[in-house]
BAFI-124570 format. One record per residue (C-alpha): residue in three letters; y, x negated, z negated; residue number from 1. Coordinates in Angstrom, 1 decimal. Layout:
REM residues N
SITE;res;north;east;up;n
SITE;ala;Y;X;Z;NUM
...
This chain:
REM residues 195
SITE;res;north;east;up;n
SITE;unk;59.0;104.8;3.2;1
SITE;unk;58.3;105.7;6.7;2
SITE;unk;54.8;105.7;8.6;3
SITE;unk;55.0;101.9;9.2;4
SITE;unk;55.6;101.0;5.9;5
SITE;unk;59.0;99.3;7.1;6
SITE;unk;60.1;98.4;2.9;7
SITE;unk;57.8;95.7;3.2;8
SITE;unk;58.4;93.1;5.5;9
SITE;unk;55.2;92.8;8.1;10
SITE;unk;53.9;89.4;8.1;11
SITE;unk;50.5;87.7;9.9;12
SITE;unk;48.2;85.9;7.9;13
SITE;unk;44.4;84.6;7.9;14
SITE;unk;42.6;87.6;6.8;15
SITE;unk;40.5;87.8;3.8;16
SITE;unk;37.3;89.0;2.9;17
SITE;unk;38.3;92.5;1.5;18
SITE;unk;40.3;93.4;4.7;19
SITE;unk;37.0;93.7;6.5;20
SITE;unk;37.1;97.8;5.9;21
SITE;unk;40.7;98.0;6.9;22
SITE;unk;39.8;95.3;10.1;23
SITE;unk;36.5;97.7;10.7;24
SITE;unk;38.3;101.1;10.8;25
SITE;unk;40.9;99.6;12.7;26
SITE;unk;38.7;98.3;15.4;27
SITE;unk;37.4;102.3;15.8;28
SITE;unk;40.7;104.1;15.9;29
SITE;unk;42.0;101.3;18.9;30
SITE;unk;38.4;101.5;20.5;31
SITE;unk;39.1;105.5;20.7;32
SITE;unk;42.4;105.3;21.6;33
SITE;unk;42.3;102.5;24.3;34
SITE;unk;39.5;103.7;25.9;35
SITE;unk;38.9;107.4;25.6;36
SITE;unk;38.1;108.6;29.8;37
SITE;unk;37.0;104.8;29.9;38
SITE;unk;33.5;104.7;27.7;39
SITE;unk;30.9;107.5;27.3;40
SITE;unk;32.6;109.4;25.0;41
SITE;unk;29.2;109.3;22.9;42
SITE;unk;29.5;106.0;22.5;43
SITE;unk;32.8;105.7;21.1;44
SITE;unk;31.8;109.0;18.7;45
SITE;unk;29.2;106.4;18.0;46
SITE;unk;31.0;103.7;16.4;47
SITE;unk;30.1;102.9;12.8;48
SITE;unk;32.8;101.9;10.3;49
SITE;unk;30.1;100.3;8.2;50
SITE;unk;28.5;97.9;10.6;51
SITE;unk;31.7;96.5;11.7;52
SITE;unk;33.3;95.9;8.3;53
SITE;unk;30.2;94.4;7.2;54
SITE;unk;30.1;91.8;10.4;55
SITE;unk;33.9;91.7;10.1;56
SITE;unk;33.2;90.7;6.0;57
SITE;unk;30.8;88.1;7.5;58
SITE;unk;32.8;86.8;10.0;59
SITE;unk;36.2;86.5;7.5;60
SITE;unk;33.5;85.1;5.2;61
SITE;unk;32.1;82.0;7.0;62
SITE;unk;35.8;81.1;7.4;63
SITE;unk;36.5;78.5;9.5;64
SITE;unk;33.3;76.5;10.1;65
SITE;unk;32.4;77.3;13.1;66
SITE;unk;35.9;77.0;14.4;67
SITE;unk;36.6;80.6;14.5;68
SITE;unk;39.6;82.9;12.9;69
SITE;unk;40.7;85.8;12.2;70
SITE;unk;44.2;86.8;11.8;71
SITE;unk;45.7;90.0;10.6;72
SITE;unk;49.0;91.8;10.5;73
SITE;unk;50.0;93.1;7.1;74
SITE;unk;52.5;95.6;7.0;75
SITE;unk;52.3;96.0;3.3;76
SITE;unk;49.5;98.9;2.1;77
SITE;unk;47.7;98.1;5.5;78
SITE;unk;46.6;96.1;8.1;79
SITE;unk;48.4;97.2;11.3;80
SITE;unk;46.9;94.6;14.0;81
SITE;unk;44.4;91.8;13.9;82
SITE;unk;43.2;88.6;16.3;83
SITE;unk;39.8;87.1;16.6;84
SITE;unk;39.8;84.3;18.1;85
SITE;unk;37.9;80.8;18.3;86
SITE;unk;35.7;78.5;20.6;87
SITE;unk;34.7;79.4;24.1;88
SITE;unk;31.6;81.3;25.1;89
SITE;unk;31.5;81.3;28.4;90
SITE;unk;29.8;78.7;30.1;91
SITE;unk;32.3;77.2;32.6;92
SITE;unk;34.7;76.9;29.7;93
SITE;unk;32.5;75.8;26.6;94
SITE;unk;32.5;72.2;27.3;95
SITE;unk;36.4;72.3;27.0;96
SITE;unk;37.7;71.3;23.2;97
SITE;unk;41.3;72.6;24.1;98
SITE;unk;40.1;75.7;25.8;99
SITE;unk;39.7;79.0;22.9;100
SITE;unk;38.0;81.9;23.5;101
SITE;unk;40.3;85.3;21.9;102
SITE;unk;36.9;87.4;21.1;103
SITE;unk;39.2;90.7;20.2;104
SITE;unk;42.7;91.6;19.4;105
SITE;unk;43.5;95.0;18.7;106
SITE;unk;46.2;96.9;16.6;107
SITE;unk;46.5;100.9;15.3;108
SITE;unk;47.0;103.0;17.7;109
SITE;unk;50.6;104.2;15.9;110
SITE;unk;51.9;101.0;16.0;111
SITE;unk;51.2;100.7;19.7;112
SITE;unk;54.9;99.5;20.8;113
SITE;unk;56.4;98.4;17.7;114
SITE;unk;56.1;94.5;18.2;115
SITE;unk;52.8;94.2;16.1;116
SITE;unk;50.7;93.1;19.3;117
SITE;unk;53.5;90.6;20.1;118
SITE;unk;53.5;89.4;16.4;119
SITE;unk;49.7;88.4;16.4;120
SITE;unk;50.1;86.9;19.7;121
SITE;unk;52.3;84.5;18.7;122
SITE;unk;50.7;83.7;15.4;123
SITE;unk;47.5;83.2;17.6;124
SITE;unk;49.6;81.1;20.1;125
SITE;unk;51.1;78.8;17.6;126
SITE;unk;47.7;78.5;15.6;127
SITE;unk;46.2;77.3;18.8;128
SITE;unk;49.0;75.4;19.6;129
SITE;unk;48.1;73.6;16.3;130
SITE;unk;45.1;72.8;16.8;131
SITE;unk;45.1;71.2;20.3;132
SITE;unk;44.1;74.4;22.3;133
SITE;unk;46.3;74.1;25.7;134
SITE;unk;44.2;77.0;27.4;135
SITE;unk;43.0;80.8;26.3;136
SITE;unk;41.0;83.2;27.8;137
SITE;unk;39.8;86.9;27.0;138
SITE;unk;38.1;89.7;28.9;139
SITE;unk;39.5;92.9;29.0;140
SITE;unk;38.2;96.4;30.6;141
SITE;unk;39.3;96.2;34.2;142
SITE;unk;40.1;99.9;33.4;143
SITE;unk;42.3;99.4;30.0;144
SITE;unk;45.8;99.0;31.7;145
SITE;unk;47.9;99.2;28.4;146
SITE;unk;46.2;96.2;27.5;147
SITE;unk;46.5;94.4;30.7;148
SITE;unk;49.6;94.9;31.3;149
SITE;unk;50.2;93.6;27.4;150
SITE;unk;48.5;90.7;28.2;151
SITE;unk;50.4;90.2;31.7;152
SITE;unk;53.8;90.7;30.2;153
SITE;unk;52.9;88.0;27.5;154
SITE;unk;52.1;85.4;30.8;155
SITE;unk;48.1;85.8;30.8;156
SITE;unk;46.5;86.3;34.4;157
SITE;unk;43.4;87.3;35.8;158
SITE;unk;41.1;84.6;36.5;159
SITE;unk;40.0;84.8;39.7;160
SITE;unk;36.9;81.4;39.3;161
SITE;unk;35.3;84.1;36.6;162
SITE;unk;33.6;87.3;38.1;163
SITE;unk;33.5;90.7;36.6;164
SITE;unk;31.3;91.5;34.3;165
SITE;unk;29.9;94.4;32.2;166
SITE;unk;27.3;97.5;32.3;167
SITE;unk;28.7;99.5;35.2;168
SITE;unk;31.6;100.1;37.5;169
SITE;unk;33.4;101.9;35.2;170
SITE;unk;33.1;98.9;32.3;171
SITE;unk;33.8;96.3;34.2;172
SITE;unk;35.8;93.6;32.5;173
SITE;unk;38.2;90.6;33.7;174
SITE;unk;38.9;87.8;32.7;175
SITE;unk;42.3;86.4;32.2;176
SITE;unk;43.7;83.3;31.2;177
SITE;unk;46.5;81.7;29.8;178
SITE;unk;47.6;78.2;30.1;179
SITE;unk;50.5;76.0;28.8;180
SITE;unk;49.8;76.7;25.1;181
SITE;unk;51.6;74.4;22.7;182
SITE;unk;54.5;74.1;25.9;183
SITE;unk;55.5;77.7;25.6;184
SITE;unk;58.0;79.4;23.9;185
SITE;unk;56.8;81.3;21.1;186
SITE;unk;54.6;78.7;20.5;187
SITE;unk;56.7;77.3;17.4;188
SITE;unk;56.5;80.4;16.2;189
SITE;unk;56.2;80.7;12.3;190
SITE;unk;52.5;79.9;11.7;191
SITE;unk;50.2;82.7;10.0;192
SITE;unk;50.0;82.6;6.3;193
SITE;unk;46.3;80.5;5.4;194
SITE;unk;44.8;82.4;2.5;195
């Protein structure tokens, strides 16, 4: 068995409560990766496995009440990617019932080009697509051009009604959108596994 875990066959599904520890540690590794010469480096040395799998535990917990998901990629001993996704936050957009929010979507760092982010995407897509959603949105660090270009291959673009936001010129985030969900190809996509 290689370093991917390629004898079993990857597959997206809802995640489930004891994933949290796998989502949290995850979460860390891509923060490091993605934006090492981006954040303080102090802060990203500062990232604590145990908050995160305990709000990620919470989160995977409350299920789907409050409209919110979480989807994972499961290549077999591990979890190689994950979405976040749910209702929209921001203010110009949370009055919308077919508009979602995608809070965070992230994968290993070692799997970066192997087809896991475009895997989750399209489990996220055809979720979305299922419930009505015809309109995402996500902000990403106007510095993080892996991921923009991710999302820009994958049709999403910068919003230019939503100004940038963050703590500084150097974390600045965009927002970028992406319409025509439910229309798209992909977006019959096999659906992610409920639990």
């Amino acid at each position: 068995m290689d370093a991917h875990d390629r004898s079993v066959p990857p597959r997206d599904r809802h995640a489930r409560e004891e994933d949290a520890e796998q989502i949290a540690g995850l979460q860390v590794a891509a923060w490091r990766a993605a934006y090492a010469g981006i954040l303080p480096a102090a802060e990203l040395r500062a990232l604590d496995t145990a908050a995160l799998s305990s709000f990620w535990r919470d989160r995977i917990g409350a299920g789907t009440a409050g409209g919110a998901h979480v989807l994972v990629h499961d290549a077999g001993r591990r979890i190689a990617g994950f979405s976040s996704f749910g209702p929209a936050r921001d203010g110009d957009l949370g009055q919308r019932p077919d508009v979602e929010e995608l809070y965070a979507f992230y994968a290993r760092p070692e799997y970066w080009g192997t087809g896991v982010g475009r895997s989750l995407m399209r489990s996220t897509l055809a979720v979305w697509a299922e419930r009505g959603t015809r309109a995402g949105y996500l902000w990403v660090l106007e510095r993080n051009t892996r991921g923009r270009d991710f999302y820009r291959k994958g049709g999403w673009r910068q919003d230019p009604t939503a100004a940038p936001s963050g703590s500084g010129p150097d974390a600045l985030e965009i927002r970028y959108g992406l319409t025509g969900i439910g229309t798209r190809r992909g977006a019959s996509a096999p659906r992610a596994r409920h639990r």
